[in-house]
C-alpha positions in Angstrom: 0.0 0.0 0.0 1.2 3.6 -0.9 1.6 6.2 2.1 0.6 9.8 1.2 3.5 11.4 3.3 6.0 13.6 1.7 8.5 11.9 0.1 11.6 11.9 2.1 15.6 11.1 1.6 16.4 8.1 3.3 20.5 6.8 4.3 20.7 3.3 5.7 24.0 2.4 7.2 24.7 -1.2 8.2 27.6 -2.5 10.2 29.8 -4.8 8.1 30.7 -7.4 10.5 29.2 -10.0 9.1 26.0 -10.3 7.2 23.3 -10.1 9.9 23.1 -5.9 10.2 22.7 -5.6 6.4 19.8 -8.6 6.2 18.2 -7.0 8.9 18.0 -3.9 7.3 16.2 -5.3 4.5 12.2 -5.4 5.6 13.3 -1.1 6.8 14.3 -0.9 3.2 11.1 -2.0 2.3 8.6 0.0 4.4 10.6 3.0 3.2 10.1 2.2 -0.7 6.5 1.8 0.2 6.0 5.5 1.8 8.1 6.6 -1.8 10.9 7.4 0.2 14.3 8.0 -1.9 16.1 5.3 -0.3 20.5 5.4 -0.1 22.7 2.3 1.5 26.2 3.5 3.0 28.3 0.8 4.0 31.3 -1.7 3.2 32.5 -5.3 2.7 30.0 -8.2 2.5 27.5 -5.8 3.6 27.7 -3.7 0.7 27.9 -6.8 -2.2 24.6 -8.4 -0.1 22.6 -5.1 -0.1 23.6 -4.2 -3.8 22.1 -7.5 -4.8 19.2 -7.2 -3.1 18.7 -3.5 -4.0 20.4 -2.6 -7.8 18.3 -0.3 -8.3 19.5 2.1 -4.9 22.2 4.4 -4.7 25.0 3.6 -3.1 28.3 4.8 -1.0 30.9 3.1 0.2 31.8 3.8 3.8 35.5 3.4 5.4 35.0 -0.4 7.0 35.7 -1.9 10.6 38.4 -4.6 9.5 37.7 -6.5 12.6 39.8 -9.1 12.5 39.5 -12.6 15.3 42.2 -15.0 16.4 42.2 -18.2 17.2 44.5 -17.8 20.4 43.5 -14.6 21.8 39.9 -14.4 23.5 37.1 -12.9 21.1 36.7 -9.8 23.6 40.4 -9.2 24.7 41.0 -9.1 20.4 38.3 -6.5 20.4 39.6 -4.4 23.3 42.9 -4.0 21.6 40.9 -3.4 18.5 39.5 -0.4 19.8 41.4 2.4 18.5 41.0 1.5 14.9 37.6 1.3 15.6 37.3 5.0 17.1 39.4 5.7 14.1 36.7 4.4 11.4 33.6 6.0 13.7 35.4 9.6 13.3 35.7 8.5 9.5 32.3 7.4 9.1 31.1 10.3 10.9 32.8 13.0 8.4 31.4 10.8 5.4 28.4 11.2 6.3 27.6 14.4 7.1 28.6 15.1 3.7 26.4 12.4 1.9 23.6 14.4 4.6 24.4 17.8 2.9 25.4 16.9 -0.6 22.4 14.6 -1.1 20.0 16.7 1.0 19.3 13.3 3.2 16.3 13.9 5.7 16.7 10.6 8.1 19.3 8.7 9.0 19.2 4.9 9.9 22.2 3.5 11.4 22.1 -0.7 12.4 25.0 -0.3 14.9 27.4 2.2 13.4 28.2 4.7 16.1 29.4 7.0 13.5 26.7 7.4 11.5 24.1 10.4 13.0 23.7 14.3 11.8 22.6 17.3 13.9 21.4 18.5 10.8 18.4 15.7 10.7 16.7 13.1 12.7 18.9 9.8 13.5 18.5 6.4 14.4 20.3 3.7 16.2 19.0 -0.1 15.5 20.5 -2.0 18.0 19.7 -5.3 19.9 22.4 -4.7 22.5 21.7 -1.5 24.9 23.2 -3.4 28.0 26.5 -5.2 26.7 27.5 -8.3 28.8 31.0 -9.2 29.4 32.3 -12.6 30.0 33.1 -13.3 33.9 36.7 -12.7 33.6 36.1 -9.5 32.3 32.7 -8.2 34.5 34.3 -5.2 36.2 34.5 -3.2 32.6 31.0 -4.1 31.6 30.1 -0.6 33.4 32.6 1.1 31.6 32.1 -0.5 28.2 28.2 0.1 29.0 29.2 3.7 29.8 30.4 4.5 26.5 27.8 2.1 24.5 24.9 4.3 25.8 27.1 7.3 25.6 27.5 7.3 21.9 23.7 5.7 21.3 22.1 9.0 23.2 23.9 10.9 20.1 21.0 9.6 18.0 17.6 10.9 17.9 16.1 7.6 18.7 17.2 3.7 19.5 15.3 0.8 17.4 15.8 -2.2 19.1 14.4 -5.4 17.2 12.3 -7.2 19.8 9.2 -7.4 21.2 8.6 -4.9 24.8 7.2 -8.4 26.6 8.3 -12.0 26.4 12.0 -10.6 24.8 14.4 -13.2 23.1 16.9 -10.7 23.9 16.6 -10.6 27.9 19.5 -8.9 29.5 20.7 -7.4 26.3 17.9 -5.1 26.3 17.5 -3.3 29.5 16.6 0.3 27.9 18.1 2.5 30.6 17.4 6.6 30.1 17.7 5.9 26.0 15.2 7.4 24.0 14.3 3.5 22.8 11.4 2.1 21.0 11.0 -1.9 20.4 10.1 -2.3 16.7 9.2 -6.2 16.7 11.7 -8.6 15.1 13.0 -7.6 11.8 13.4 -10.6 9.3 14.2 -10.0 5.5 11.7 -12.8 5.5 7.8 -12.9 5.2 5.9 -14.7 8.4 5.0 -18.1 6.2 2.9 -21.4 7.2 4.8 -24.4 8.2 5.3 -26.8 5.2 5.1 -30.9 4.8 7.1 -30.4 2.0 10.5 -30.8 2.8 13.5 -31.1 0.3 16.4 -30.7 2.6 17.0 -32.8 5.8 19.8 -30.3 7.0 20.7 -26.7 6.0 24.2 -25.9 7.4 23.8 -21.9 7.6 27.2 -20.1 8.4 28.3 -16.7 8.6 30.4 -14.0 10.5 33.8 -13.1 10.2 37.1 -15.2 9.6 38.4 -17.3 11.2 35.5 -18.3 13.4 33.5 -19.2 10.1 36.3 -21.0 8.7 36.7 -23.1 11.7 32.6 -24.4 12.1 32.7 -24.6 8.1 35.6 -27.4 8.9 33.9 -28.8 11.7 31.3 -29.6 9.9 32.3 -30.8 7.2 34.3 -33.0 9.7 31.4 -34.4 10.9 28.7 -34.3 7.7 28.4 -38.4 7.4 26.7 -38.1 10.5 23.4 -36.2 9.0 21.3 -38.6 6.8 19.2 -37.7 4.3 19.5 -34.6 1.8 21.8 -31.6 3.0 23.2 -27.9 1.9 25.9 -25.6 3.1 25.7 -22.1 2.9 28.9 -20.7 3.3 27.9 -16.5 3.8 30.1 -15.6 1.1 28.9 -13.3 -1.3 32.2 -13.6 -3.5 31.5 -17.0 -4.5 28.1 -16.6 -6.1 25.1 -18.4 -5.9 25.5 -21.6 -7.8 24.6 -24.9 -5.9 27.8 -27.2 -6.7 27.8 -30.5 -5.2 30.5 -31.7 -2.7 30.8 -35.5 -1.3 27.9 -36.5 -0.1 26.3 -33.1 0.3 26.0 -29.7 -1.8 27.2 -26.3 -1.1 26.8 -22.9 -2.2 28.7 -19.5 -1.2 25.5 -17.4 -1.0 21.5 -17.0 -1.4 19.8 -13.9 -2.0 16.7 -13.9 0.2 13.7 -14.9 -1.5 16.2 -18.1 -2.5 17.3 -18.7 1.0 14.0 -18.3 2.2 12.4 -20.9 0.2 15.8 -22.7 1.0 14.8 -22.8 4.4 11.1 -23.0 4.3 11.5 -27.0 3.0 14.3 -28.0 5.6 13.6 -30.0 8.6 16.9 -28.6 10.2 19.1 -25.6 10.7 22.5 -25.7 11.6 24.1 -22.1 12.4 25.3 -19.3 14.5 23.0 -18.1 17.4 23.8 -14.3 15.6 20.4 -12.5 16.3 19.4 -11.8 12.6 19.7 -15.5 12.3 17.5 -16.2 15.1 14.8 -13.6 13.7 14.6 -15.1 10.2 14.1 -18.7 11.6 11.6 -17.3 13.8 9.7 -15.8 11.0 9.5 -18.7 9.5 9.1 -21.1 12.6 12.0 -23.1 12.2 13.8 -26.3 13.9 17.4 -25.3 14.8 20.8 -26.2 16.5 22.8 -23.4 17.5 26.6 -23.0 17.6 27.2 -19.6 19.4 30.6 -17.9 18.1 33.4 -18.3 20.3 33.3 -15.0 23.4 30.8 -13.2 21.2 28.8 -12.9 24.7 25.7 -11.8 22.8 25.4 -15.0 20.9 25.8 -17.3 24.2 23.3 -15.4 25.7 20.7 -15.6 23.4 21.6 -19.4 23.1 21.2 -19.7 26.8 17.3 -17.7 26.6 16.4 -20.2 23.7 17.6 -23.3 25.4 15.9 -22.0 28.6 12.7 -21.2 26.6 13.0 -25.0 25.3 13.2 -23.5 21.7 16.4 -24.6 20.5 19.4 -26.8 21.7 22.8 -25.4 21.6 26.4 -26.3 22.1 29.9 -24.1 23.2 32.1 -24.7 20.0 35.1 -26.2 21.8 32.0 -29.4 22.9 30.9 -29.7 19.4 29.8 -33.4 19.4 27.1 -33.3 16.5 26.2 -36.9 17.8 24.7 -36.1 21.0 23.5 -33.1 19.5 21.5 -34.4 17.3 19.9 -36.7 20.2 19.1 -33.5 22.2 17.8 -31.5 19.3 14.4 -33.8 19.7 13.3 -32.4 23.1 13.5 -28.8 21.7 10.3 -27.5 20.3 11.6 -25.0 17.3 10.4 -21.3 16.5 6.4 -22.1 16.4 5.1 -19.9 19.4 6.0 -16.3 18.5 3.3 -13.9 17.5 4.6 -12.1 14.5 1.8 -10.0 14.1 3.4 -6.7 14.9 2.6 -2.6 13.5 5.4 -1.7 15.9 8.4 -1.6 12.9 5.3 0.6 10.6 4.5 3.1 13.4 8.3 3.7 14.3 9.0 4.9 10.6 5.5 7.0 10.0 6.6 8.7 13.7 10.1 9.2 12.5 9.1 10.3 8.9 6.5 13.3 10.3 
């Protein structure tokens, strides 16, 4: 349906680490290109090749990108901490670029997923993100005020926080305590449509992997390691973009580097099983489309163990630490876990946020 609203400028600006800020971004995309809005994507890496398939027809920038890099030896938040300069580095960066795509293309909103950099005085900003209250591991709980300090420091510099939940009943628990943030929850944000549960079913097993290196590397060998052990029909998705979209087979299953949505949806819709990452864009797609999964939460990403511990607790999913991979007894748990079937998608809360914003 067409909105009557004056037709506005629109930047989106996903992170790039990873795949899941850009996918998530895709169903705001869309409301916008219903209410006619002229609608710009400013980001970098994987991000940018995912969101320029999905959108040719948008204009695009290119934004200076995070380079994160992980190591197998050093702990996942210890490599971040002494990441941390760059990363002020490319948020002073990201910041200058766009204030100038804000004046030079007369932009009227601003719709960050997680980049502190991107906001203007000049118009309305938003922050999407899923993580208001960051929780550090145990070793490392006396700088989770500090870290929080500067999280909800740099979030108050937008007009508004999105965070993709529901305001009852949250996946997201702990991750979401809204604190004096000017926060609205928007519902879960899936590239997908909410579909019916289908007898059909062509795959047995979808393995679904993404992030950055090395960490998807190492569960893309792991289970490869350990693929005789699925029966019937499976498919890897590797979460590369770079190596196209052809389905090739490998021995005894078949692999591709990368699905565009509307592919991996259907992908999805006739499998029994999915194999992946507990990152949150994951778990909102196979909630959309009320799915049976396994999760593998990255390695110290604190965010992805917590929201494997709510959906373990909630008797949703099963889930095992990465360094107990053991796809056997896995795949005897995974029976006593219900899968994504008791959410009520049914949500205006993502529609009203961008009419409000949009006025």
């Amino acid at each position: 349906m067409e909105h009557d609203q004056k037709s506005k400028r629109v930047l989106v600006t996903p992170l790039d680490w990873g795949l899941g800020h850009a996918t998530r971004c895709i169903p705001i995309i869309h409301e916008l290109l219903k209410r006619n809005c002229e609608v710009s994507i400013a980001t970098s890496g994987d991000a940018l090749l995912l969101l320029k398939a999905e959108f040719p027809e948008l204009q695009f920038f290119e934004l200076p990108s995070y380079q994160v890099t992980y190591s197998r030896s050093i702990p996942f938040v210890t490599n971040i901490f002494l990441q941390l300069p760059k990363f002020l580095g490319v948020i002073s960066k990201e910041h200058e670029c766009v204030r100038k795509i804000v004046i030079e293309h007369k932009v009227d909103l601003v719709i960050s997923d997680n980049r502190f950099g991107c906001w203007s005085k000049l118009v309305p900003s938003v922050m999407i993100s899923h993580q208001t209250n960051i929780l550090m591991p145990f070793h490392l709980k006396w700088l989770q005020p500090v870290i929080n300090f500067f999280n909800r420091s740099q979030i108050k510099k937008f007009t508004e926080c999105w965070i993709p939940d529901f305001p009852d009943d949250r996946i997201t628990g702990e991750l979401t305590k809204t604190y004096d943030l000017n926060a609205k929850f928007i519902g879960m944000l899936s590239r997908f449509r909410e579909s019916e549960p289908t007898s059909i079913i062509k795959y047995d097993y979808v393995i679904l992997l993404s992030g950055p290196e090395p960490q998807r590397t190492i569960l893309e060998n792991l289970m490869r390691d350990s693929m005789n052990l699925l029966s019937g029909r499976k498919i890897m998705v590797k979460g590369q973009p770079d190596l196209g979209q052809e389905i090739i087979q490998s021995e005894g299953f078949e692999e591709v580097g990368y699905l565009q949505s509307e592919q991996l949806r259907h992908l999805l819709e006739s499998s029994a099983v999915i194999i992946s990452r507990s990152g949150y864009s994951t778990v909102m797609d196979l909630t959309m489309l009320h799915k049976k999964a396994f999760f593998i939460p990255t390695p110290g990403q604190t965010e992805q163990e917590q929201l494997a511990i709510e959906l373990k607790k909630m008797e949703i999913a099963y889930y095992q630490n990465q360094k107990d991979f053991d796809l056997t007894a896995a795949l005897q748990e995974m029976k006593n876990y219900s899968g994504f079937r008791n959410f009520d998608q049914s949500s205006d809360l993502l529609r009203k946020a961008i009419d409000d914003i949009l006025i």
